[in-house]
Structure formats: structure tokens, C-alpha cells
N, C-alpha and C positions, 0 to 999 in steps of 0.2 A: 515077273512084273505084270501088272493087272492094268488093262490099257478099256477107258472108256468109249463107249462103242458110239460115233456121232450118225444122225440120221443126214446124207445129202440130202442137201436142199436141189430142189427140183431143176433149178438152173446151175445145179453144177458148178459154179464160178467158184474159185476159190476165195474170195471176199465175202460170198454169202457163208462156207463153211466157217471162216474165220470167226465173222462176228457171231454166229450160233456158237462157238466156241468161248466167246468175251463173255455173250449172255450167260452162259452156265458158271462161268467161272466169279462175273460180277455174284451173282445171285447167289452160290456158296459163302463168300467171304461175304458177302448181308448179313446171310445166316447164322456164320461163325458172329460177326458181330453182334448181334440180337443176343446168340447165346451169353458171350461177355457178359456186357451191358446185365444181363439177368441172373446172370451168375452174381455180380458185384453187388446189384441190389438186393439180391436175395443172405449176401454175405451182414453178419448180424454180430454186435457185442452181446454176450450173455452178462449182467454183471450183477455183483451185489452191491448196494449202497450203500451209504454208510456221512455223518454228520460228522465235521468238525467245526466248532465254532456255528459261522453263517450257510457255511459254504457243504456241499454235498458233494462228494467222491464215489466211482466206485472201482470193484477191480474185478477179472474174471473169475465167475462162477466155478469155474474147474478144476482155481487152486488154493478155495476153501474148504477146509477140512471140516469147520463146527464154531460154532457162536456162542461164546458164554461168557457168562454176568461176570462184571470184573471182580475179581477177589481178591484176597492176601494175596499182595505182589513181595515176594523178597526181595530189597534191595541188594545188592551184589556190589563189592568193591570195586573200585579200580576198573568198571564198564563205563561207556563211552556215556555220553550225556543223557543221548538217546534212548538207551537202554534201560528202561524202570525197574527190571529185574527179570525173576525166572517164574512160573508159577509151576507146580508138581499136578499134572493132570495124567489121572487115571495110572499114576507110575511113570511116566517117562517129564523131566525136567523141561520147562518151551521158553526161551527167552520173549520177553513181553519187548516191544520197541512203543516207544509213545509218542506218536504220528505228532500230538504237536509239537514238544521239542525237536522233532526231526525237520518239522516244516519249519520252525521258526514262530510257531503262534504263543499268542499267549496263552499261559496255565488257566486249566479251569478246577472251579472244586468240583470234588469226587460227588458223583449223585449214582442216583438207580438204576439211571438210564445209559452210562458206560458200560461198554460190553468192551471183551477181548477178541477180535477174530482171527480163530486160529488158521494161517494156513500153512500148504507147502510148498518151501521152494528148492528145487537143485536138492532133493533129497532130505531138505530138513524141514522142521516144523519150529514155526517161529508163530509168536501171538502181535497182534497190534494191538491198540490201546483206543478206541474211538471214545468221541460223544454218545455214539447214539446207533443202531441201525435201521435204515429205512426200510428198506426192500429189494427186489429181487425184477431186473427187470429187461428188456433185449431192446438193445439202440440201434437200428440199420445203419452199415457200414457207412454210409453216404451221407449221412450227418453229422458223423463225425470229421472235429478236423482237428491238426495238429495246432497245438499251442505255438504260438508266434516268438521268434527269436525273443523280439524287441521285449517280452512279456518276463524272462526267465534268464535264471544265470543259469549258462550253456554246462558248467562243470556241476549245477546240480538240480537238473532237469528231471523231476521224477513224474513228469506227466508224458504219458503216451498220447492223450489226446481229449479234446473235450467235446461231450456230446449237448448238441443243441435242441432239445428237447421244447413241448410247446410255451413255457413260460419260467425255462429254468435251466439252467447247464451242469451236467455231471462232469466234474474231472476225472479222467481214467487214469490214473497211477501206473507206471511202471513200476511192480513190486521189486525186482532186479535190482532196482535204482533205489528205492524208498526205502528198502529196508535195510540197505546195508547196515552192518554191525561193526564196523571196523572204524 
């Protein structure tokens, strides 16, 4: 056991060593604190963006795979609502989910500017179905904040959080949540 070494104080008293003692010990956990504190701010969403409708979303950068132009979607029988179909890329089958049927928006028509982002979750590769893709962009942790009870039905909450940006809010999706298939 490693025991730090205190310098007496000249008067010897045991209330001067003490508070020499408080002082080192205050000024560590300062320290530790500062670190916190700088750690949290320095903590960041990496996310890609992405349009539907008005509104802008996005989700972590780490579990998109690739971005492509929407194309021949096969419809599939007997899939959930949500479900648009499958599309064949590169040889392996990706079920498409289309974010607004799952949110509950209204349909839009098919333009040039819907993309499918593919990503992965828990081992699979699933596509979304967006409006539109924005960009690519990092929110500090500390601006973001969670979506409010009052705002969301609690059984289908698929926002992790919303980022307040300087003249605009990204909703961060819980993909987990958003894309179930079931």
C-alpha cells in the first residue's frame, strides 16, 4: 500500500497537518472534477442527417453502411406496414423500412432526391427509406436533450434525443426502436 508522504508543518500541531491534508485532498477531487466536466463536453454525436417531410433526423455515423438512390423496391407479401420491401444489393437481399409509414407521416411521391440508408443493426443490414440526405455532422453531448414525456407515446418512442443546434433541431432516432420489423 503506497502511502503519500505529508510535509510537517512547522508548528507541528496536529490541526495544521490536518488541514494540509483537506487542502490536498480538496484540490484532487477539483481536479477530478475539471477532468468530468471536460470529458462530458468533449463527449460528441457523430451523426448523419437525413429529411423527412419538414423535420430533420439523424442517427450514428457508425451504423451506416452506404447511401443509395432509392430504387426497384420489391414489394413482399404478408410484411408489416412499415416494411416497403427488400431491395438485392450487391447480392445479399436488405429489407427497406419507410421511416414515414413507421412515424406515422404522410406519404410522399417518389422524387430523385429519396435515398435508402443502408445500415447495421445487431448483425443485420436493414435499408431506410428517407426524403432526402443532408449531411454529416458532430452535436456536443451537452446540447443534446432527451425528448419530453409529454411529447411521445412512451410504447413508441424512437427518439434518443434531440439536438439544438443554432437555428434548427436534429431528432436522433433510436434505430433499436425505429426500425423494428415485427
Amino acid at each position: 500500500m503506497a502511502y503519500d508522504k505529508f510535509e510537517l508543518p512547522s508548528s507541528g500541531l496536529a490541526e495544521d497537518i490536518l488541514a494540509q491534508f483537506i487542502e490536498k485532498a480538496q484540490s484532487e477531487t477539483d481536479h477530478n472534477r475539471t477532468d468530468e466536466r471536460k470529458e462530458q463536453s468533449e463527449a460528441t454525436f457523430h451523426l448523419v442527417t437525413f429529411q423527412l417531410g419538414q423535420e430533420e433526423y439523424g442517427i450514428e455515423i457508425a451504423s451506416v453502411q452506404e447511401i443509395i438512390r432509392a430504387t426497384d423496391i420489391t414489394p413482399v407479401p404478408g410484411a408489416p406496414n412499415h416494411v416497403r420491401g427488400v431491395i438485392n444489393l450487391r447480392g445479399k437481399i436488405i429489407p427497406v423500412v419507410d421511416l414515414r409509414t413507421r412515424f406515422a407521416l404522410p406519404q410522399a411521391e417518389a422524387n430523385d432526391s429519396q435515398r435508402i440508408v443502408v445500415i447495421e443493426l445487431k448483425e443485420k443490414r436493414i435499408g431506410m427509406l428517407v426524403d432526402g440526405v443532408s449531411q454529416v455532422i458532430r452535436i456536443p453531448a451537452g446540447i443534446v436533450e432527451e425528448m419530453p414525456e409529454e411529447a411521445t407515446n412512451v410504447a413508441e418512442n424512437f427518439i434518443k434525443g434531440v439536438g439544438k443546434l443554432d437555428n434548427r433541431l436534429v431528432i436522433i432516432l433510436d434505430l433499436n426502436k425505429s426500425l423494428l420489423i415485427i
